[in-house]
DOTOR-370008 format. One record per residue (C-alpha): residue number from 0; x, y, z. Coordinates in pm, 1 decimal, always signed. Layout:
N
 num     east    north       up
 NUM        X        Y        Z
...
END
This chain:
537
 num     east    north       up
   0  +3238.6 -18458.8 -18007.7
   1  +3489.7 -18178.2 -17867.0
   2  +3406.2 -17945.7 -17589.3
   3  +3117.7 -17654.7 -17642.9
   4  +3215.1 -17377.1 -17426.0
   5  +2934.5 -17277.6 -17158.3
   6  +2841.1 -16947.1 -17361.2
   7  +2743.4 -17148.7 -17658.5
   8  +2597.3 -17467.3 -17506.5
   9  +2366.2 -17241.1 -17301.7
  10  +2262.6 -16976.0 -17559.6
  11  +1860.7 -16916.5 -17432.6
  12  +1645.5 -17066.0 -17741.8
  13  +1339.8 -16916.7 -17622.0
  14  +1267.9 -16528.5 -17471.5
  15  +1183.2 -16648.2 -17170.3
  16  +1559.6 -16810.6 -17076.3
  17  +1711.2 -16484.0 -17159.1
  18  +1809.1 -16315.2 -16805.9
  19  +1817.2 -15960.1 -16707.5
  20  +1622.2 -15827.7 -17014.2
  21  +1257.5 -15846.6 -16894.9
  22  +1159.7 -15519.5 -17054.9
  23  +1266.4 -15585.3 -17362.7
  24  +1176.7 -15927.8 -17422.7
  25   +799.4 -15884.8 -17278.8
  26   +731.7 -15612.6 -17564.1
  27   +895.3 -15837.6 -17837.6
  28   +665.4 -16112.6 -17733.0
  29   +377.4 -15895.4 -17700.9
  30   +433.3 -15789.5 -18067.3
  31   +479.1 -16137.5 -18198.8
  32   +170.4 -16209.1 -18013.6
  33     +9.3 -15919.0 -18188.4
  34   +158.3 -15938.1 -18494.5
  35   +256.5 -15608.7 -18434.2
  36   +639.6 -15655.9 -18546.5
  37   +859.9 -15351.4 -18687.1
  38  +1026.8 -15373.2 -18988.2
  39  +1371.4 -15220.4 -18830.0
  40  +1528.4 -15346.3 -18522.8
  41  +1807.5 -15138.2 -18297.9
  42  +2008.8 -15356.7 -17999.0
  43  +2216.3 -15147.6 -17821.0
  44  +2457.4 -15241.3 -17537.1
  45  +2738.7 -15342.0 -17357.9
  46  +2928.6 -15687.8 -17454.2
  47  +2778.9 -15956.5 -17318.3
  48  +2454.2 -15835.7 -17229.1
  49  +2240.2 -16061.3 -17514.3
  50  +2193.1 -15844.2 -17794.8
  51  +2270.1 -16149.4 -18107.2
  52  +2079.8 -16391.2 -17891.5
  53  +1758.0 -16165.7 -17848.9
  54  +1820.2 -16129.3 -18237.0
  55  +1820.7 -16494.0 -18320.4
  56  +1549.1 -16532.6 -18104.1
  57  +1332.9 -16331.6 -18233.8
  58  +1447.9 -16416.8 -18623.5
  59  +1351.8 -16742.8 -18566.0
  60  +1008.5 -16656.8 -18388.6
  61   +882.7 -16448.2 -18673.9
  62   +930.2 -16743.8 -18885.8
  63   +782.8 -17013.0 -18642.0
  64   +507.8 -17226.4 -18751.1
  65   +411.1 -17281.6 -18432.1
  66   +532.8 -17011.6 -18164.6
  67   +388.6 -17031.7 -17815.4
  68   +288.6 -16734.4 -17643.4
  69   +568.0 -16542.8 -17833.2
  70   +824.5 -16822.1 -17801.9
  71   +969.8 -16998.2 -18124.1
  72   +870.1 -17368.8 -18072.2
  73  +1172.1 -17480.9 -18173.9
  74  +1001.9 -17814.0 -18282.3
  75   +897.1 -17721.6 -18627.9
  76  +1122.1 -17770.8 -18919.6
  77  +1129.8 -17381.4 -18966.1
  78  +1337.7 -17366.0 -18671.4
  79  +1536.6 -17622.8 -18635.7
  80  +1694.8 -17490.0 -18975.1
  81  +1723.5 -17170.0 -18814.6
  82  +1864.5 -17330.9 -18514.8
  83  +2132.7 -17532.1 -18703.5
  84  +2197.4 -17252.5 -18928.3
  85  +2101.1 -17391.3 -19256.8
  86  +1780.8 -17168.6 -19311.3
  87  +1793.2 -16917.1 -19639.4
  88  +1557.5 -16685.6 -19433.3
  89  +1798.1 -16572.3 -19171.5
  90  +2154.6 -16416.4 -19305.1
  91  +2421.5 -16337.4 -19032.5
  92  +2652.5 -16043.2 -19124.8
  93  +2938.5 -15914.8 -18943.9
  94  +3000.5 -15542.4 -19041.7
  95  +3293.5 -15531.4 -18933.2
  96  +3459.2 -15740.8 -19177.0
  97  +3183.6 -15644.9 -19443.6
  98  +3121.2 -15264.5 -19395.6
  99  +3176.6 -15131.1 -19747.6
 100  +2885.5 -15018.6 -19971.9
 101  +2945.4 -15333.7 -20223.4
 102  +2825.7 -15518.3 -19933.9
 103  +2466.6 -15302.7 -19912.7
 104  +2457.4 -15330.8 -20234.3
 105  +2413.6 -15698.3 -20240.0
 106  +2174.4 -15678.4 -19960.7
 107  +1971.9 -15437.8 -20157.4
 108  +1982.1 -15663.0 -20442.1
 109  +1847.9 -15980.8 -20230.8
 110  +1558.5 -15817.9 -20058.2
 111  +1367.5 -15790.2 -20410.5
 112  +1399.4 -16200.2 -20348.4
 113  +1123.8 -16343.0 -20133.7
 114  +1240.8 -16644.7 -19896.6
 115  +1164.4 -16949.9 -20065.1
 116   +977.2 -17086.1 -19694.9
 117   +842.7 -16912.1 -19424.1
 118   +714.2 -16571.8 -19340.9
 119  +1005.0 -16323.6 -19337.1
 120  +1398.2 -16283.1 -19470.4
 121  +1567.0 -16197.3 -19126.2
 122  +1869.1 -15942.7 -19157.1
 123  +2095.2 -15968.9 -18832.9
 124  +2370.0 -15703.2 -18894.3
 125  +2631.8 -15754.0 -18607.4
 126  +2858.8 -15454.5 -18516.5
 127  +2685.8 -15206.4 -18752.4
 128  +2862.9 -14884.4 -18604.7
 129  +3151.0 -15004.3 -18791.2
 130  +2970.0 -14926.4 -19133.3
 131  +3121.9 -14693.0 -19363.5
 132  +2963.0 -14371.1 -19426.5
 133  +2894.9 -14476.2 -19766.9
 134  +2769.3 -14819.6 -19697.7
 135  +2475.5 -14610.6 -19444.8
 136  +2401.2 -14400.1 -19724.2
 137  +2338.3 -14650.9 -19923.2
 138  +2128.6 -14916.4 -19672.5
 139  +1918.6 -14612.3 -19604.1
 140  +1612.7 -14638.2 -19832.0
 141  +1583.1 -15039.7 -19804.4
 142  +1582.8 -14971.6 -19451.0
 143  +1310.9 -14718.9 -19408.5
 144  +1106.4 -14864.4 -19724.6
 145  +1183.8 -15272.4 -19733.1
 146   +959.8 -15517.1 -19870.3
 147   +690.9 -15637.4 -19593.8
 148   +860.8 -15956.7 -19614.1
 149  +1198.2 -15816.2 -19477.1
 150  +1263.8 -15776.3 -19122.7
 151  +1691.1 -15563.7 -19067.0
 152  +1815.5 -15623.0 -18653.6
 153  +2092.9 -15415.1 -18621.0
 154  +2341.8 -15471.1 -18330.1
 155  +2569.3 -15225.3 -18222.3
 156  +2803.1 -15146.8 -17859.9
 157  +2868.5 -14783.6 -17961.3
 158  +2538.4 -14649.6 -18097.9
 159  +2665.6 -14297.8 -18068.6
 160  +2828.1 -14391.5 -18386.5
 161  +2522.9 -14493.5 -18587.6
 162  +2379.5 -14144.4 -18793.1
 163  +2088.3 -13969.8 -18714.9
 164  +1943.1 -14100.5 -18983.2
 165  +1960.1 -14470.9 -18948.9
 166  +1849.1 -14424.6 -18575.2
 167  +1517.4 -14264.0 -18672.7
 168  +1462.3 -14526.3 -18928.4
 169  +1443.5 -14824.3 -18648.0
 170  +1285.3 -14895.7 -18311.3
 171  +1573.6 -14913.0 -18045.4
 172  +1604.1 -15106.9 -17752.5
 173  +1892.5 -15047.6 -17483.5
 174  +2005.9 -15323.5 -17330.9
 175  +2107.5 -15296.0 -16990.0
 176  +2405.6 -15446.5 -16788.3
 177  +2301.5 -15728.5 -16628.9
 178  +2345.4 -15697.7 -16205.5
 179  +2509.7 -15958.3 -16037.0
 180  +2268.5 -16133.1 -15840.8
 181  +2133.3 -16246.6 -16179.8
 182  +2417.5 -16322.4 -16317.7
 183  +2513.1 -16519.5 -15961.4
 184  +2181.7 -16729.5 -16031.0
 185  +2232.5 -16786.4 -16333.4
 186  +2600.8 -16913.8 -16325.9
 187  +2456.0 -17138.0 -15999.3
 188  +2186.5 -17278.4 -16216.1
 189  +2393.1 -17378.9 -16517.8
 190  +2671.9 -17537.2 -16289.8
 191  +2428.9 -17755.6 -16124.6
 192  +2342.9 -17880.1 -16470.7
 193  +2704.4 -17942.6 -16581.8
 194  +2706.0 -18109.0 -16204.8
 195  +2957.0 -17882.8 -16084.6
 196  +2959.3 -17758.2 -15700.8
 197  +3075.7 -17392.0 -15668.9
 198  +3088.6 -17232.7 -15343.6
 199  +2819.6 -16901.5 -15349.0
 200  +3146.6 -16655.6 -15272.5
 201  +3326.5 -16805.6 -15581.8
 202  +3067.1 -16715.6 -15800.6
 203  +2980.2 -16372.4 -15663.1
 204  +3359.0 -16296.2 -15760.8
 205  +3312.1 -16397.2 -16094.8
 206  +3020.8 -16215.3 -16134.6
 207  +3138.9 -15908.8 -16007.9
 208  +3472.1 -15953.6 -16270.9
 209  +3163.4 -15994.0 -16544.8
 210  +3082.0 -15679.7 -16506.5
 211  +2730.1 -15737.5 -16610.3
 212  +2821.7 -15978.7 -16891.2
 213  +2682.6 -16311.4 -16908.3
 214  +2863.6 -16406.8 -17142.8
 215  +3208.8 -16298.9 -16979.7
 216  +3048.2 -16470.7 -16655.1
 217  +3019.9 -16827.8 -16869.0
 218  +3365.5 -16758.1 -17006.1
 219  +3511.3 -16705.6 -16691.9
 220  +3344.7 -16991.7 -16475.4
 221  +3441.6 -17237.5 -16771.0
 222  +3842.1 -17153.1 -16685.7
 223  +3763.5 -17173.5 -16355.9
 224  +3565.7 -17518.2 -16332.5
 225  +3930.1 -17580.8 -16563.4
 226  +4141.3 -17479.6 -16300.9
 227  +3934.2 -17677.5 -16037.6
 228  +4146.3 -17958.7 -15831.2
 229  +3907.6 -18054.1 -15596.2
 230  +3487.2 -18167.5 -15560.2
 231  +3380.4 -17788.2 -15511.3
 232  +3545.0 -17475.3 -15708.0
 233  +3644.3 -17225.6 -15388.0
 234  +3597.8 -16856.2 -15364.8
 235  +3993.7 -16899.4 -15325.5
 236  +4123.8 -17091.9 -15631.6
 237  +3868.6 -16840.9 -15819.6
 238  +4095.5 -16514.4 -15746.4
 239  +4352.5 -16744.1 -15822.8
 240  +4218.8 -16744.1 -16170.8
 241  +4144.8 -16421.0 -16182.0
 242  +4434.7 -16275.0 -16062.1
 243  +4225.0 -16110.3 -15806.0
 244  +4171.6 -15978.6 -15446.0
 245  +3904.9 -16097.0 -15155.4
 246  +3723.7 -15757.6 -15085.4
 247  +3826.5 -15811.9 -14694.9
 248  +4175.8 -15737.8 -14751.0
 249  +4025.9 -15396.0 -14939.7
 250  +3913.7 -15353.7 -14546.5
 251  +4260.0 -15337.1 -14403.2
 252  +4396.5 -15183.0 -14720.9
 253  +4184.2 -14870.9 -14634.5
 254  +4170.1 -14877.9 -14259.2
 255  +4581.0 -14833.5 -14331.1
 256  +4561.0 -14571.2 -14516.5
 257  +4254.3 -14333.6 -14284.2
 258  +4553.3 -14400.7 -14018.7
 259  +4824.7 -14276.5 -14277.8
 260  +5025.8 -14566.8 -14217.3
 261  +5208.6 -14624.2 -14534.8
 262  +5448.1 -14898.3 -14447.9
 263  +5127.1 -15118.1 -14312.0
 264  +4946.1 -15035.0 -14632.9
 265  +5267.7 -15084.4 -14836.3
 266  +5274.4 -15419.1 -14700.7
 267  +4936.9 -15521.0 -14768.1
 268  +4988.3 -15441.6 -15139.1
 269  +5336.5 -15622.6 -15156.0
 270  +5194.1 -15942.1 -14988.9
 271  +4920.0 -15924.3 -15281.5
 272  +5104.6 -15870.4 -15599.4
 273  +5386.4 -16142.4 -15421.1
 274  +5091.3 -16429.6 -15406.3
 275  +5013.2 -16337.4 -15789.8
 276  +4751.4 -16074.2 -15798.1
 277  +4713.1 -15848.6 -16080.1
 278  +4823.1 -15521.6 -16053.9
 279  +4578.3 -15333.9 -16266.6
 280  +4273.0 -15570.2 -16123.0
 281  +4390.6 -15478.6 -15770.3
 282  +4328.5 -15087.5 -15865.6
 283  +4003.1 -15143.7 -16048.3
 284  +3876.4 -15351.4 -15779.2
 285  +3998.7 -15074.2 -15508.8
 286  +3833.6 -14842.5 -15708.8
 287  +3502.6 -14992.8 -15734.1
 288  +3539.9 -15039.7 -15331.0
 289  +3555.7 -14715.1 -15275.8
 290  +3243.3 -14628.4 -15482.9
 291  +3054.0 -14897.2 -15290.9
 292  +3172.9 -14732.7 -14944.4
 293  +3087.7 -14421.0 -15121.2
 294  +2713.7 -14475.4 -15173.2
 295  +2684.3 -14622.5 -14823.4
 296  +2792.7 -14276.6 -14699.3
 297  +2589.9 -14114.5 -14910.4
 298  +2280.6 -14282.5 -14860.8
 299  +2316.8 -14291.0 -14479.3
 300  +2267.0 -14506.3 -14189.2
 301  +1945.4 -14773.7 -14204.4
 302  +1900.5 -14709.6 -14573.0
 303  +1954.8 -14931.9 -14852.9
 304  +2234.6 -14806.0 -15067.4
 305  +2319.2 -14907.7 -15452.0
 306  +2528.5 -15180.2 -15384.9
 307  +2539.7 -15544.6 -15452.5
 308  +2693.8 -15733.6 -15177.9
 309  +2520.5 -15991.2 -14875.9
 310  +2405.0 -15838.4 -14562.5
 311  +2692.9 -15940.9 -14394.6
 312  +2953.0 -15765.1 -14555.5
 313  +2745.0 -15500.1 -14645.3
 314  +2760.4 -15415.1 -14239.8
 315  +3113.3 -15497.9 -14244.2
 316  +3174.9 -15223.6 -14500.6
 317  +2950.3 -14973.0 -14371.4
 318  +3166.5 -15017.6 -13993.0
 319  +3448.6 -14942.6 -14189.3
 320  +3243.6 -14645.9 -14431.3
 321  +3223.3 -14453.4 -14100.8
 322  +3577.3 -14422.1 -14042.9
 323  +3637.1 -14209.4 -14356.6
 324  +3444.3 -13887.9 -14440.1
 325  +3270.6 -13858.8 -14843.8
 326  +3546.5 -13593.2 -14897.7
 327  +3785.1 -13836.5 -14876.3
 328  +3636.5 -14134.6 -15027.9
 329  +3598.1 -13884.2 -15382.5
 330  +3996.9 -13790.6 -15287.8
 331  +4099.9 -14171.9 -15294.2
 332  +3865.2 -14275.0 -15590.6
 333  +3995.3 -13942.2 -15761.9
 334  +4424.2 -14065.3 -15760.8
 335  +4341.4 -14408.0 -15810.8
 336  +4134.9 -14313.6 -16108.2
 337  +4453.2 -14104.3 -16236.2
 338  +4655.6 -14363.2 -16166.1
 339  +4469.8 -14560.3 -16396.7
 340  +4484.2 -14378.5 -16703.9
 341  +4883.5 -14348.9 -16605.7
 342  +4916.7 -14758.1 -16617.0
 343  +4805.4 -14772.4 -16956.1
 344  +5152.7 -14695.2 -17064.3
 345  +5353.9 -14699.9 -16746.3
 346  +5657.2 -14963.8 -16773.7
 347  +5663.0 -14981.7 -16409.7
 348  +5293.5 -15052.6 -16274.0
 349  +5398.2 -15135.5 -15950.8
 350  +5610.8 -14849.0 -15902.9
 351  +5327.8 -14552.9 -16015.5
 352  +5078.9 -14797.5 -15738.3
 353  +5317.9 -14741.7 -15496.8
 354  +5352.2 -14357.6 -15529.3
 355  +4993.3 -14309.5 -15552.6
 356  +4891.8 -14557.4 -15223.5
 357  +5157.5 -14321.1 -15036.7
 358  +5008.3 -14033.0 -15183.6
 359  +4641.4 -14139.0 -15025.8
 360  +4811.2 -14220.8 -14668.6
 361  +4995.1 -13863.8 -14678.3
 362  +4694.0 -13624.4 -14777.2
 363  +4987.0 -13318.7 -14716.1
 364  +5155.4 -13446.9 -15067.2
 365  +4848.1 -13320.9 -15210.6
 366  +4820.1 -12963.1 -15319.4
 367  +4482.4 -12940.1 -15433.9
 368  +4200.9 -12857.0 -15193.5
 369  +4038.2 -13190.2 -15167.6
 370  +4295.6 -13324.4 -14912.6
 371  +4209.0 -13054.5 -14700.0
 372  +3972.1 -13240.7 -14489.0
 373  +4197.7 -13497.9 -14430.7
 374  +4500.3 -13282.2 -14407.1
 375  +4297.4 -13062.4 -14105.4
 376  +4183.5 -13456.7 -13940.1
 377  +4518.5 -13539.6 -13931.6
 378  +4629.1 -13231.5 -13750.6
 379  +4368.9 -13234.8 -13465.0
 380  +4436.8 -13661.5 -13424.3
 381  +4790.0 -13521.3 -13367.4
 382  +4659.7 -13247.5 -13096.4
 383  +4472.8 -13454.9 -12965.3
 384  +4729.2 -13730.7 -12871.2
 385  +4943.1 -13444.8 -12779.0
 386  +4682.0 -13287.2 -12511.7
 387  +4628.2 -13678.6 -12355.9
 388  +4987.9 -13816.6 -12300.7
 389  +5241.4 -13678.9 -12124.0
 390  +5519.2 -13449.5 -12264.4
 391  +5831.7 -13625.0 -12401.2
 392  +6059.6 -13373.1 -12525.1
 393  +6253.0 -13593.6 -12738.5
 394  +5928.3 -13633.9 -12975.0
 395  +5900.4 -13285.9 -12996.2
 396  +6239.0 -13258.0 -13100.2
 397  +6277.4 -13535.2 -13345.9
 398  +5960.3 -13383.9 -13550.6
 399  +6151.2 -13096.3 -13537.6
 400  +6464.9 -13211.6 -13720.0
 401  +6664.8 -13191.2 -13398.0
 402  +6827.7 -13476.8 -13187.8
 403  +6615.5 -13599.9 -12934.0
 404  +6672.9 -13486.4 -12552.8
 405  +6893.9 -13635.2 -12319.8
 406  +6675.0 -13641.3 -11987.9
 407  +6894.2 -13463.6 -11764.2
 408  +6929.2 -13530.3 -11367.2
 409  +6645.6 -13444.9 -11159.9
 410  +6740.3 -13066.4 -10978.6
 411  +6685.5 -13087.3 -10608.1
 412  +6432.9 -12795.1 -10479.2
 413  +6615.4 -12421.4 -10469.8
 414  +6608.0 -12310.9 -10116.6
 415  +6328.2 -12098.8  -9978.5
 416  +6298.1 -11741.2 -10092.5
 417  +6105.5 -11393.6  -9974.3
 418  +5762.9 -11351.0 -10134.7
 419  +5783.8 -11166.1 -10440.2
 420  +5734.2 -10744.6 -10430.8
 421  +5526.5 -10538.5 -10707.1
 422  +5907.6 -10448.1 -10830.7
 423  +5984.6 -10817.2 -10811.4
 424  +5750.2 -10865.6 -11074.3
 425  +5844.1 -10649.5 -11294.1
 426  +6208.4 -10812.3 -11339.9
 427  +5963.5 -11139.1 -11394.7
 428  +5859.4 -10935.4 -11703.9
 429  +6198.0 -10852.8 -11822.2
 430  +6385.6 -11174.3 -11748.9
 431  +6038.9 -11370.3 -11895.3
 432  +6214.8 -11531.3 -12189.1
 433  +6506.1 -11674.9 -11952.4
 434  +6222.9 -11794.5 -11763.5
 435  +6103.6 -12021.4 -11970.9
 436  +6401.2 -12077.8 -12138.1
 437  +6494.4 -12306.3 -11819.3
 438  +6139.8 -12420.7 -11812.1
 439  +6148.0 -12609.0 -12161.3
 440  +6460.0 -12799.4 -12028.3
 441  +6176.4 -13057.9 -11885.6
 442  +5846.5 -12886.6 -12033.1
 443  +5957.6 -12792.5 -12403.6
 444  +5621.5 -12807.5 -12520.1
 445  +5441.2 -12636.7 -12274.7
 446  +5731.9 -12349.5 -12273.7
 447  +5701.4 -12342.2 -12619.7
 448  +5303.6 -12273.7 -12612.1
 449  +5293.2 -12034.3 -12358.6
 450  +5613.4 -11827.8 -12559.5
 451  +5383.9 -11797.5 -12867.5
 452  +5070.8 -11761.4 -12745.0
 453  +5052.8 -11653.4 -12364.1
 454  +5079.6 -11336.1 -12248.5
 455  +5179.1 -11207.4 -11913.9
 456  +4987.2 -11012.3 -11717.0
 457  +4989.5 -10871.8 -11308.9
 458  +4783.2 -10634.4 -11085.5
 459  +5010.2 -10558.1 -10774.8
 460  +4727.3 -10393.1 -10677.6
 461  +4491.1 -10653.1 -10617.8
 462  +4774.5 -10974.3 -10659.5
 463  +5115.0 -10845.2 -10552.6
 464  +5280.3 -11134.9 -10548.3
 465  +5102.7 -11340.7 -10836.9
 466  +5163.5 -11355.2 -11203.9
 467  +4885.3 -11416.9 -11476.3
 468  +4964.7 -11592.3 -11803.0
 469  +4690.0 -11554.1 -12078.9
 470  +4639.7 -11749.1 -12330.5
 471  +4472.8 -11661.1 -12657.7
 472  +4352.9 -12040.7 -12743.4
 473  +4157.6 -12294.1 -12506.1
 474  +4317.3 -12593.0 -12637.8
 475  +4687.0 -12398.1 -12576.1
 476  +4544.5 -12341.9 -12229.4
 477  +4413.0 -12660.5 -12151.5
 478  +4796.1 -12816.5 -12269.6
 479  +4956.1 -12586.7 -12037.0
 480  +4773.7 -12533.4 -11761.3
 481  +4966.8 -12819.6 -11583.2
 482  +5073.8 -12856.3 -11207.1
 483  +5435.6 -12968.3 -11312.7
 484  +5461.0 -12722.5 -11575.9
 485  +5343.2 -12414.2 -11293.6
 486  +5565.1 -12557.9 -11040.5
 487  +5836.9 -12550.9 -11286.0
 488  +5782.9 -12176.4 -11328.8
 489  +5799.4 -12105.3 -10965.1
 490  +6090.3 -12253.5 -10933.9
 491  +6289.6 -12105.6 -11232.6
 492  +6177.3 -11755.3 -11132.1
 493  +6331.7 -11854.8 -10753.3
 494  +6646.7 -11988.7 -10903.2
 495  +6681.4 -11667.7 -11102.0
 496  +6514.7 -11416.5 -10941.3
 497  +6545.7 -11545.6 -10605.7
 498  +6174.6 -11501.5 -10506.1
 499  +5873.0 -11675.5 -10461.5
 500  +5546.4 -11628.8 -10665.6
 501  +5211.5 -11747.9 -10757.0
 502  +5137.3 -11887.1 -11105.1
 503  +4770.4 -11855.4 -11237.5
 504  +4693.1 -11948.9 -11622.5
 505  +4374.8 -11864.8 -11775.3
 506  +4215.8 -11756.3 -12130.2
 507  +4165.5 -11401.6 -12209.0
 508  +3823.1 -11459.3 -12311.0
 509  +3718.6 -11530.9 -11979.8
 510  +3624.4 -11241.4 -11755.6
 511  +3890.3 -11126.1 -11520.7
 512  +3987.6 -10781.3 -11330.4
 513  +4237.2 -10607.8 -11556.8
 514  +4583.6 -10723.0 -11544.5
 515  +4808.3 -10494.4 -11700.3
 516  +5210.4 -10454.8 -11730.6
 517  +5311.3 -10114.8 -11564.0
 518  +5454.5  -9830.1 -11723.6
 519  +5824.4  -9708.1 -11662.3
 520  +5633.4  -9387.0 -11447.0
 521  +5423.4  -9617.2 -11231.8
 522  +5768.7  -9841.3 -11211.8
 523  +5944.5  -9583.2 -11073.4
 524  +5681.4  -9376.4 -10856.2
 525  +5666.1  -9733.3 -10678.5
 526  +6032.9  -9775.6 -10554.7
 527  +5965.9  -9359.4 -10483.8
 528  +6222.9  -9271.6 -10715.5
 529  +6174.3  -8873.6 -10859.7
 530  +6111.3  -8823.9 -11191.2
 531  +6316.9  -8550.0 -11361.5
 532  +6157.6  -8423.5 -11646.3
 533  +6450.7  -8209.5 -11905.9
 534  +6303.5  -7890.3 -11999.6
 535  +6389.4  -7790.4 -12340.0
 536  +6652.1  -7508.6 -12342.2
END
């Protein structure tokens, strides 16, 4: 006999093998029990998710001779004809390949037709959004008026595209994606049947590629059992398969770009699409990730969050969750979603994945204002390194465009000098910008700082010989105020101005005696020179 694939060999026969669907298959036992059935049946839902077996099921249980709390007994000749697919009481139609109104019409003219054994003529119509408009016009009155030995079970994926009218006419039931831990136990249970070892990662991958399918699960863990080389079917040979990506590497991926180090996250993608990884599976995947990381943030520390993953790497992802902020998780999950739509049609996939991974490690790129957050991080990591390491001028240089700085010779001490005059300091004033000029030959950044946002200031009469910088910012302050960089002040103003003076830096905000520049009168009434006032003539 030749090969039954899992999906088929392991179709549930009874309600109570079908997984993931308790809701619905309690209350179509419960009405079997009752003999409370409806006339008009509605199964709506993703692929995968048991809609035609639910339907079978319950064709076959309406008819049984014998059912057991619900359950067809599948012992009784009525359903074992059922089962094989021989029975006159169940038809099978695919309206997709049938959907005009000739085929209605011949439905309409069987239903006047009792079934020759058992209790009810079973209708399973497979796909019915794909009805024409005409063929739903015409299946309406049978199907809110059939005979009371009829029973219609529609199946649809898209019920949006069923009319109003049709929906009111049956009772609907919604079936739900199936979550992977079921689908996990499920896939363990059958492959311990089939005698297969599968290590507990492998099949949590599959599961999660399901995407709450059981019947893409089965499909999937067949090619991989095919693939298998060894006793046990590995977590690794299973991405092999599927052409996708161990959620650790996700780790790195991300912790690459929070750093904005493109070439390292660059790399990371390169090494995966060289060992055979699917491009588009690698962005889905990242995607989903990020949602995951997403609702750990969101529901906060200690609380259980909407994600399906072991306690163990659940805490692994929530470490790395609290390097990012929400802001940004939404900004990544927002590009890689456009980037998405864009591979649909690109040529070049690995190109556009490129682009869009730089895009997330450079939030600047970005014009819109969700990159702000990160754009304003990056800025105060960069201040921040700045304010704890010492000055090298040839960074500040090279992020300036420039060519970096050729340390020059260390300047032996200028020679002593007479302490500084109130006049003295007013040529400090005027020759300021020379001042620091030869200051930012070994403190560029400092100089730099205190050019833009210091201001001098001096009270001969309280500090005759001292000089007061101001500075409008704390963290400007806190850069300059520097031994080195005040020494280096001193000493330009004694190799220029050939005195000696004190250096004090503060912020304005603090509370100080006034410092104030002096006017050209109080200049001159200083060094007693007359002031000549021209009369008008």
């Amino acid at each position: 006999m030749s090969y039954v694939a899992l999906y088929r060999k392991f179709r549930p026969a009874v309600f109570d093998d079908v997984k993931g669907q308790e809701a619905i298959v309690t209350t179509l036992k419960n009405q079997i029990r009752l003999e409370r059935t409806q006339h008009a049946y509605l199964f709506c839902g993703t692929r995968g998710t048991g809609k035609t077996t639910v339907a079978k099921i319950l064709a076959r249980a309406v008819n049984c001779e014998h059912p057991v709390d619900g359950n067809p007994c599948g012992e009784c000749e009525t359903c074992r004809h059922i089962a094989s697919g021989t029975s006159m009481n169940v038809i099978e139609i695919d309206a997709a390949s049938n959907n005009g109104v000739d085929s209605i019409r011949e439905i309409i003219d069987e239903v006047r037709y009792r079934p020759p054994s058992g209790k009810f003529k079973v209708y399973i119509i497979d796909e019915v959004h794909m009805l024409s408009t005409g063929a739903f016009n015409a299946l309406l009155k049978t199907l809110e008026e059939p005979p009371d030995y009829v029973m219609f079970i529609l199946a649809t994926t898209e019920a949006n595209k069923i009319p109003i009218t049709i929906l009111s006419r049956c009772q609907r039931y919604d079936f739900k994606r199936i979550d992977t831990m079921t689908i996990c136990a499920r896939l363990a249970d059958l492959s311990a049947r089939e005698g297969n070892a599968v290590e507990e990662a492998a099949l949590q991958s599959i599961a999660r590629a399901a995407d709450g399918s059981m019947r893409d699960a089965l499909s999937l863990l067949d090619q991989c059992l095919a693939f298998q080389t060894g006793d046990v079917l590995t977590h690794d040979q299973v991405l092999d398969v599927l052409g996708a990506v161990d959620t650790c590497v996700y780790d790195d991926v991300l912790k690459a770009i929070i750093e904005g180090n493109a070439s390292a996250a660059l790399k990371l993608y390169e090494t995966m699409i060289d060992n055979g990884r699917e491009n588009n599976q690698f962005v889905t995947d990242f995607i989903w990730y990020l949602r995951d990381l997403l609702m750990i943030r969101a529901a906060g520390p200690g609380r259980e969050a909407p994600v399906e993953a072991s306690k163990e790497r659940l805490s692994e992802m929530a470490s790395v969750a609290a390097l990012t902020s929400e802001d940004s998780l939404m900004r990544y999950i927002r590009v890689l979603s456009e980037l998405t739509n864009e591979l649909r049609y690109a040529v070049n996939k690995r190109v556009l994945t490129e682009i869009a991974i730089i895009r997330l490690c450079r939030p600047q790129m970005s014009a819109g204002t969700d990159a702000l957050t990160d754009r304003i991080r990056l800025l105060e990591e960069k201040l921040e390194e700045l304010m704890n390491r010492p000055f090298d001028p040839s960074l500040v240089m090279a992020s300036a465009g420039g060519a970096p700085v050729v340390e020059e010779a260390e300047e032996e001490e200028p020679e002593e000098a007479p302490v500084a005059a109130p006049e003295d300091l007013q040529a400090v004033a005027r020759e300021w910008d020379r001042i620091l000029n030869d200051v930012a030959r070994k403190h560029k950044a400092a100089a730099h700082i205190t050019k833009q946002l210091g201001q001098l200031r001096f009270d001969p009469e309280k500090a005759a010989s001292t000089i007061f910088v101001g500075y409008k910012d704390e963290i400007a302050a806190k850069y300059a105020e520097d031994e080195e960089f005040k020494t280096a002040i001193k000493w330009a103003i004694r190799r220029i101005l050939k005195v000696e003076v004190e250096v004090n830096l503060y912020v304005m905000k603090e509370k100080r005696p006034e410092l104030r520049l002096l006017t050209v009168d109080e200049q001159l009434k200083r060094i007693n020179m007359p002031i000549e006032i021209e009369k008008e003539i």
